[in-house]
Structure formats: structure tokens, C-alpha cells
N, C-alpha and C positions, 0 to 999 in steps of 0.2 A: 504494500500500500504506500503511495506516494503523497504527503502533505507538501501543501504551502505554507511556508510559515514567513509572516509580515509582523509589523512597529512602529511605530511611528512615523501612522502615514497621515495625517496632520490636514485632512480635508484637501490634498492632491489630486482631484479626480481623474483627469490625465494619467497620470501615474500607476494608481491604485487599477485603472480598466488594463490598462494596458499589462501589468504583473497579473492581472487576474486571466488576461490571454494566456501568457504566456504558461501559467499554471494549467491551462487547458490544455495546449500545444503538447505541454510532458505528463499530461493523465491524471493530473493531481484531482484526488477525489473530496479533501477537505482542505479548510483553511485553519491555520490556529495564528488569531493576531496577538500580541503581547503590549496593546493599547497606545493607546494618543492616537484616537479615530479624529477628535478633535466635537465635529461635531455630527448628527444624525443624517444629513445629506451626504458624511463620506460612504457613507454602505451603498449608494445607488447601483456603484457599478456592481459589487455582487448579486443586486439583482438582474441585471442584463446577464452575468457569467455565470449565474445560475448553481454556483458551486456551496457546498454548506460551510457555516461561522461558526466558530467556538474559538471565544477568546474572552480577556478581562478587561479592563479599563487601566487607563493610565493617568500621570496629573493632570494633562490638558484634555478632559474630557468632561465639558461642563455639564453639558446636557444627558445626563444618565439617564434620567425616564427616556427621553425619546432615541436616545441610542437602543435601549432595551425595546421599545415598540418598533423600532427599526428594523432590529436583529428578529425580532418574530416574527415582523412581518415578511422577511424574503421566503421566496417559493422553493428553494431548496434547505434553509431552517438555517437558524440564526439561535443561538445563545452567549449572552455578554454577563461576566461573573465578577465579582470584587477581587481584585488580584492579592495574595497570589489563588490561585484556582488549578486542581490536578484533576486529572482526565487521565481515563483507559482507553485508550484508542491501540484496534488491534492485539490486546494483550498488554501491551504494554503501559507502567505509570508516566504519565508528563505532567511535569508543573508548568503552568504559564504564569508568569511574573512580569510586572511591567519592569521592576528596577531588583535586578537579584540583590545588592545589598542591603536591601530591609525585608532577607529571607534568612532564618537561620542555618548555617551548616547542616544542621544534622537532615534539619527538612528537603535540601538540595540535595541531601545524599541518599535520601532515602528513594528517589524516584530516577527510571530509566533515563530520563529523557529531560534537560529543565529547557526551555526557550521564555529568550527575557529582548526586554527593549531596553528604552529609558535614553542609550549612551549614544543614539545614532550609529554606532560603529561595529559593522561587520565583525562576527570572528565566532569561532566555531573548536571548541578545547574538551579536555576530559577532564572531570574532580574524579579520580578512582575510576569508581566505575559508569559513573555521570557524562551522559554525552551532554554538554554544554552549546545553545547556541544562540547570537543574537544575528537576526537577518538584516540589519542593520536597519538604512531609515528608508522607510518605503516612499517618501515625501523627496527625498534628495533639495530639501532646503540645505540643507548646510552644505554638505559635498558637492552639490550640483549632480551627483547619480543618485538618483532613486534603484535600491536593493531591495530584495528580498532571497527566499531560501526553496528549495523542494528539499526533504526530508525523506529516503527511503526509510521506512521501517524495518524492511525485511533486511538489508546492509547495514543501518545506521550511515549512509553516506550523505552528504549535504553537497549538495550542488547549490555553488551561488547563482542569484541570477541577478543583473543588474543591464539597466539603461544607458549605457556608456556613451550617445548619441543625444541623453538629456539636456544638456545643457544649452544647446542652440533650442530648446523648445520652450513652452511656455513655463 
């Protein structure tokens, strides 16, 4: 099973359609964001891409009711959680965290799989036996590319995926 995993994609909608192709394009069957939606209009493109959400909130996410009616309302299902929030996808435990340092140790270590946001910046490590990953910032404010991740399960391999061509666009 092949996940997308996204972060602070910060009301990009450009951006955010365009990763949710490309999550198409490699078969990705869900999405898990690690928050800073920003606001309820950034979910639109999942509904055009038709793919399912499970993910938490981050600081910049003001509008929590209507992100949550957002997230319910898309047609392939939508759930937004207080972070941190663990999920069994495929067998496996994942914590989603928007900023891992206000996670404790032991809680990180306790789960297969953690994917966090918060830091904008790409990177993908092990704690033990914790596959560690931030998909970076799916917004490419700061860097000027907008990232994200596909996640095999069945490997644990992370492929990045990123917009290298962003910057000449809006």
C-alpha cells in the first residue's frame, strides 16, 4: 500500500492539486497530512482527487470546525484529529504529529511509523526502530518547492516528490 504523506500546505491550492496528481500518477491510495491546512478551502483539491484524508491539525489552522466539516465532507472521506493522533493503516502503528518535539520519546518509539511537519524541511531518518518522516512543506513558501512524500508500506521506502519547476509559478 502506497500513502501520501503532506505538511504544511498552508492554503496553496496550486500546489496541494497538483501533489494530489501526482499521488495519483504512483497509486497512492491515502493521504496522511501532518497539519497547517491553514484554512477549510485548502481541502478543495482532495475533492477533485478524490483520494481519502487522515490527518491532525497544526498551529496555523484556525478554522477547526470547518476544516473538520471539510474533511467529512469529501467523497472519498476525510478525518482531521488533535495532533499528535496514531493510526493502523495496513497493520501497521503511525503517529501523525504536526511538530514531533512536543511528542515524548517513548511515545515516538512506540509506533512503526511517526510523520510530522511543523519545520518545513524534508528529511526522512530512523529513532531505533522508528521510521521517521517529514514530507517537508507542501506550500513551498519558504523554499520556493513545494514537497511532499509517497510512503510504501510494504518496503518502508519514501520517495520524495517535489515541484522543482515551482518557482516560476504562482
Amino acid at each position: 500500500m502506497k500513502i501520501g504523506l503532506l505538511a504544511d500546505t498552508h492554503d496553496r491550492l496550486p500546489a496541494i492539486a497538483e501533489l494530489l496528481h501526482r499521488f495519483q500518477q504512483a497509486g497512492v491510495t491515502l493521504v496522511l497530512h501532518a497539519g497547517d491546512y491553514s484554512a477549510p478551502f485548502a481541502l478543495r483539491p482532495f475533492r477533485e482527487a478524490s483520494l481519502p484524508l487522515a490527518g491532525v491539525f497544526g498551529r496555523n489552522d484556525g478554522d477547526r470546525e470547518g476544516l473538520l466539516a471539510a474533511a467529512a465532507a469529501l467523497p472519498a472521506g476525510g478525518e482531521l484529529f488533535e495532533s499528535p493522533h496514531s493510526f493502523t493503516v495496513d497493520g501497521q502503528t503511525i503517529l501523525v504529529v504536526h511538530d514531533v518535539s512536543d511528542v515524548l520519546p517513548r511515545s515516538l518509539d512506540a509506533h512503526a511509523i511517526v510523520i510530522h511537519g511543523c519545520s518545513h524541511q524534508a528529511e526522512t531518518r530512523t529513532r531505533g526502530e522508528t521510521l521517521m518522516v517529514n514530507p517537508g512543506e507542501g506550500c513551498g513558501w519558504l523554499s520556493g518547492t513545494p514537497s511532499a512524500a509517497i510512503l510504501d508500506l510494504a518496503t518502508r521506502e519514501v520517495q520524495r516528490v517535489t515541484l522543482d519547476d515551482w518557482a516560476s509559478r504562482s
